[in-house]
C-alpha positions as CSV (number, residue, x, y, z in Angstrom):
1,X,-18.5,-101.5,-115.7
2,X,-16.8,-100.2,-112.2
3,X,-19.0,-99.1,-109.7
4,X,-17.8,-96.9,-106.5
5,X,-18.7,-97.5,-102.9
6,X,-19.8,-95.0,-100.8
7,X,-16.3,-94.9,-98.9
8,X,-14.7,-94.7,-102.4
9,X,-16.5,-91.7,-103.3
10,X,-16.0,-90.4,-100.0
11,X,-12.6,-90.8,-100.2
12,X,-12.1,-89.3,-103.3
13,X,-14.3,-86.2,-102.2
14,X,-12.3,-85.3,-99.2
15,X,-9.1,-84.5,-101.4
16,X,-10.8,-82.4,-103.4
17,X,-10.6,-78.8,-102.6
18,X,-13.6,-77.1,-100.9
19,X,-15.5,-74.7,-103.7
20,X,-16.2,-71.2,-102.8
21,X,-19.8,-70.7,-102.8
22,X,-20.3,-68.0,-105.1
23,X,-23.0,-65.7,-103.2
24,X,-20.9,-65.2,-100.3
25,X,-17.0,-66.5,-101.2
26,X,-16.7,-68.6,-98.1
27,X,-15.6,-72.2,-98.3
28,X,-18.6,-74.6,-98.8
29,X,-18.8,-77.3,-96.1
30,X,-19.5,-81.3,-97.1
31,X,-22.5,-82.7,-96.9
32,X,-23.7,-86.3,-97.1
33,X,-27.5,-86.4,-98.8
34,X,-29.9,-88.1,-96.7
35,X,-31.7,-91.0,-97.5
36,X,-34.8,-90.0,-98.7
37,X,-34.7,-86.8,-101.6
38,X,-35.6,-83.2,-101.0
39,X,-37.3,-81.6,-103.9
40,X,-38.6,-84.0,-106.6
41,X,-38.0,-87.0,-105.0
42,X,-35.1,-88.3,-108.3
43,X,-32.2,-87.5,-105.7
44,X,-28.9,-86.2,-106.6
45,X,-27.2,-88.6,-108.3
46,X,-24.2,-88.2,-105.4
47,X,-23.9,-89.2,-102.0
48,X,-22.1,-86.6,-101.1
49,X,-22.8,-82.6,-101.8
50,X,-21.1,-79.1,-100.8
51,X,-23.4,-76.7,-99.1
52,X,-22.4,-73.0,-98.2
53,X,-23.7,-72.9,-94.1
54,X,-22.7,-69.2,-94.0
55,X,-25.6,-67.8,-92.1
56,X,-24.8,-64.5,-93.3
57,X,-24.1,-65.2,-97.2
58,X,-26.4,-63.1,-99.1
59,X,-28.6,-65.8,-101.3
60,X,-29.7,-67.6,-97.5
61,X,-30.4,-63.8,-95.6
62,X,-32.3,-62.6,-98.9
63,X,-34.3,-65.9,-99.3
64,X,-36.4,-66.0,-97.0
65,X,-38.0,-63.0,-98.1
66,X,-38.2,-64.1,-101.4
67,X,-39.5,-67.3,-100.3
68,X,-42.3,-65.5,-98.5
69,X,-43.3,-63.2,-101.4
70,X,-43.2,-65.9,-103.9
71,X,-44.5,-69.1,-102.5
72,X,-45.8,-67.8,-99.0
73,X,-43.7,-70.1,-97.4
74,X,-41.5,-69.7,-94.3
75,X,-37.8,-70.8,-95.9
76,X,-34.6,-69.9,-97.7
77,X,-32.0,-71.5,-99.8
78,X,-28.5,-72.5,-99.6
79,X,-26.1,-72.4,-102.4
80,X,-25.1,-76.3,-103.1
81,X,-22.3,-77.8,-105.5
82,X,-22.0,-81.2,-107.4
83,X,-18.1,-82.5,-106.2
84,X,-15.7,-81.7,-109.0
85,X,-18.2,-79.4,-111.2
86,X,-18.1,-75.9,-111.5
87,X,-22.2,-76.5,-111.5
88,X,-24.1,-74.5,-108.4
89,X,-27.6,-75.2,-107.3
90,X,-30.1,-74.1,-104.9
91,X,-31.2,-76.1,-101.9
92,X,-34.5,-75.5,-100.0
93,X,-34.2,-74.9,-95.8
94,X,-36.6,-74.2,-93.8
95,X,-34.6,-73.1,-90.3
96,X,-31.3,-71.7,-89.3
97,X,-30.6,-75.5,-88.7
98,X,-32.0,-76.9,-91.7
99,X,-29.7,-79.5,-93.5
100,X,-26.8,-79.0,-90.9
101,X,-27.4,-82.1,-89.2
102,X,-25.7,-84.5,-92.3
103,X,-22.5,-82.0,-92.1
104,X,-19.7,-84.4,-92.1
105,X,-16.5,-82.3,-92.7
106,X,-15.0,-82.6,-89.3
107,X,-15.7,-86.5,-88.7
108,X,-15.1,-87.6,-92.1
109,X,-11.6,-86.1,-92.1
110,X,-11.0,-87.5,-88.8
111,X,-12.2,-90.8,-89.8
112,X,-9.4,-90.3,-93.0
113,X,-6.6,-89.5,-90.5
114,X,-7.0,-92.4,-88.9
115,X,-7.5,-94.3,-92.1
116,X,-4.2,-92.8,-92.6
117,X,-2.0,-93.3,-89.7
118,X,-3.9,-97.3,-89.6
119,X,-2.3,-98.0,-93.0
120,X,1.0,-96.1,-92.4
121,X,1.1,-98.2,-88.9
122,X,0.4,-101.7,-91.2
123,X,2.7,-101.1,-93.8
124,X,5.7,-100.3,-91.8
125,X,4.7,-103.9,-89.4
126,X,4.5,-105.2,-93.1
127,X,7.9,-104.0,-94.0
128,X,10.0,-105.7,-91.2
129,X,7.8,-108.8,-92.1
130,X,9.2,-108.8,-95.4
131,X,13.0,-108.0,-94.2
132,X,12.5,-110.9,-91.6
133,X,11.0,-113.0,-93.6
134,X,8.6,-113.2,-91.1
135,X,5.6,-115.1,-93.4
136,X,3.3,-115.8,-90.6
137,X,3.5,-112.6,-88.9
138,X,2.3,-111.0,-92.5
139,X,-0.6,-114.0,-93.0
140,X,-1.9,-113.0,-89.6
141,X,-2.0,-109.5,-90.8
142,X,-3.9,-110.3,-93.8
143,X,-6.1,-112.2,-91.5
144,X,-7.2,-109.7,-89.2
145,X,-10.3,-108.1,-90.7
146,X,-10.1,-105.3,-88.9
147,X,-6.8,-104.0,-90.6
148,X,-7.4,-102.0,-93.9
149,X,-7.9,-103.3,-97.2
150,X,-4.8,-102.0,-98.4
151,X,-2.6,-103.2,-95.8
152,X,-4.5,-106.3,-96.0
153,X,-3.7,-106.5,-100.3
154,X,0.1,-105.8,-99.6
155,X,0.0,-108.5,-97.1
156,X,-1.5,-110.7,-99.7
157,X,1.6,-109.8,-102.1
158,X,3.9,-110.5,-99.8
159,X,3.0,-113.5,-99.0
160,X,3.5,-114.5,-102.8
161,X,7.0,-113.9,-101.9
162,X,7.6,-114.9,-98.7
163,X,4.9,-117.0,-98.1
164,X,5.3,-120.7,-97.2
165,X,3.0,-123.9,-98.5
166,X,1.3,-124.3,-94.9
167,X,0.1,-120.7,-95.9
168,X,-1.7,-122.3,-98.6
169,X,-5.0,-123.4,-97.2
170,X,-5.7,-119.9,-95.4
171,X,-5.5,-118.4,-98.6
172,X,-8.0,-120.7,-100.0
173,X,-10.4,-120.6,-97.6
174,X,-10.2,-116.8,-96.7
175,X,-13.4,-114.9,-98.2
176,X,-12.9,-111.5,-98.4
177,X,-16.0,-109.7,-100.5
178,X,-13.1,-107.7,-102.3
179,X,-12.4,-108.4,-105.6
180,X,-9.3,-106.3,-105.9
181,X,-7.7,-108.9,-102.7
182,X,-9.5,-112.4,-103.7
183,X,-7.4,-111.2,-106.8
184,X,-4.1,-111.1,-104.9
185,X,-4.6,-114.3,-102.6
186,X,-4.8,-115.7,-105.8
187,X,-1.6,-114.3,-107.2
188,X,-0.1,-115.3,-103.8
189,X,-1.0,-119.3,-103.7
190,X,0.1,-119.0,-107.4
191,X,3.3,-118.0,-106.5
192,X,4.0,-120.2,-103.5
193,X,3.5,-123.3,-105.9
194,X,5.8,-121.6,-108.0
195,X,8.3,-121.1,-106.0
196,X,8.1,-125.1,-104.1
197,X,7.2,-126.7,-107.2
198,X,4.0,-127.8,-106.3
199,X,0.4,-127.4,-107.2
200,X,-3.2,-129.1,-105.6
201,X,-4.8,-132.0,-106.5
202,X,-7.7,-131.7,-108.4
203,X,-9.4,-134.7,-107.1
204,X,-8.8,-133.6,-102.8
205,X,-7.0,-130.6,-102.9
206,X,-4.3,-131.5,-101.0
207,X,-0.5,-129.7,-102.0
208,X,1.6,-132.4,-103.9
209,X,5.0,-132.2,-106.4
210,X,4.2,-130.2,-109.7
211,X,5.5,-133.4,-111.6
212,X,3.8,-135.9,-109.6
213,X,1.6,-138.0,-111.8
214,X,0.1,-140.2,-108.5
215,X,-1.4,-138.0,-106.3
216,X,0.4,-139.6,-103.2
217,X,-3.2,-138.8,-101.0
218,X,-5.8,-139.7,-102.8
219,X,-4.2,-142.3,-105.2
220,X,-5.7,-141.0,-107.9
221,X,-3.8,-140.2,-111.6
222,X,-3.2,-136.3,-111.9
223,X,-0.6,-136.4,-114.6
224,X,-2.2,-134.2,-117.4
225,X,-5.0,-132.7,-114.8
């Protein structure tokens, strides 16, 4: 079973379209839930909500008298939505201010642009890499933690292709916490052997001819292994 990150959800979120909060039809801002639960303490099952912050919408002006009457509390509600439902709910505030301070709408998508232009940036250094054949211009790419994963996993593929055996070794030792890229620096040193004929012994590791049967390091018999 698949599990989502935060960023993946968050991700996902961001291209959805805002809802239109239903007491008041303006667009419903994003919000991320904070860590500890308002309400009954179970949480929302999301990370990430919509909340109408329309001071003037009529469920947030009308509840506070309600509020008052019925629970003789000072407080309101704001309209909330579940991402990609059509299912509304109420959410408890207690000031004009309440809630507003996990708004994310404006960073987040700012944070995304960047995201954007970072990976638009890496693939086109990436493809004049590939056109050069410029192997350890694109290993250094895949190197650099700070690039993004997905300019780091098309590095990873290219170096399959392009790739030469000395690149070998930094895809072996490279530890990267991603599955989806320990998966492609895999396919790559796969690939490289294929291309040069060669494979690692399984005694030290070092790169030697597919067909040798005398590992010409170690000494010791790989034909079979």
């Amino acid at each position: 079973m698949a599990f989502e990150t935060r960023e993946e959800v968050l991700d996902k979120v961001l291209a959805m379209k805002k809802p239109i909060c239903p007491h008041c039809g303006e667009p419903m801002s994003l919000w991320e839930v904070p860590p500890l639960a308002i309400g009954d303490g179970l949480g929302w099952g999301t990370p990430y909500l919509f909340i109408c912050f329309n001071d003037t919408c009529q469920l947030y002006t009308q509840g506070w008298d309600h509020m008052k009457e019925t629970y003789a509390h000072t407080a309101s509600y704001r309209c909330m939505n579940y991402p990609g439902t059509e299912q509304f709910e109420l959410i408890p505030v207690f000031s004009s201010m309440g809630a507003k301070g996990q708004i994310i709408d404006e960073e987040a998508r700012a944070i995304e642009e960047a995201k954007k232009e970072a990976i638009k940036r890496g693939f086109s250094i990436l493809a004049e890499c590939y056109v050069k054949k410029d192997g350890p211009a694109v290993l250094r790419i895949l190197l650099d933690p700070t690039e993004e994963m997905r300019v780091r996993t098309k590095a990873a593929e290219m170096l399959g292709d392009i790739g030469e055996i000395d690149a070998i070794e930094p895809l072996r030792n490279l530890k990267v916490g991603n599955q989806i890229l320990e998966t492609k620096l895999q396919e790559a040193v796969g690939k490289i052997h294929a291309r040069n004929y060669t494979r690692e012994c399984p005694f030290c590791a070092e790169i030697i001819k597919k067909r040798a049967k005398i590992c010409k390091h170690c000494g010791k018999e790989t034909a079979g292994l």
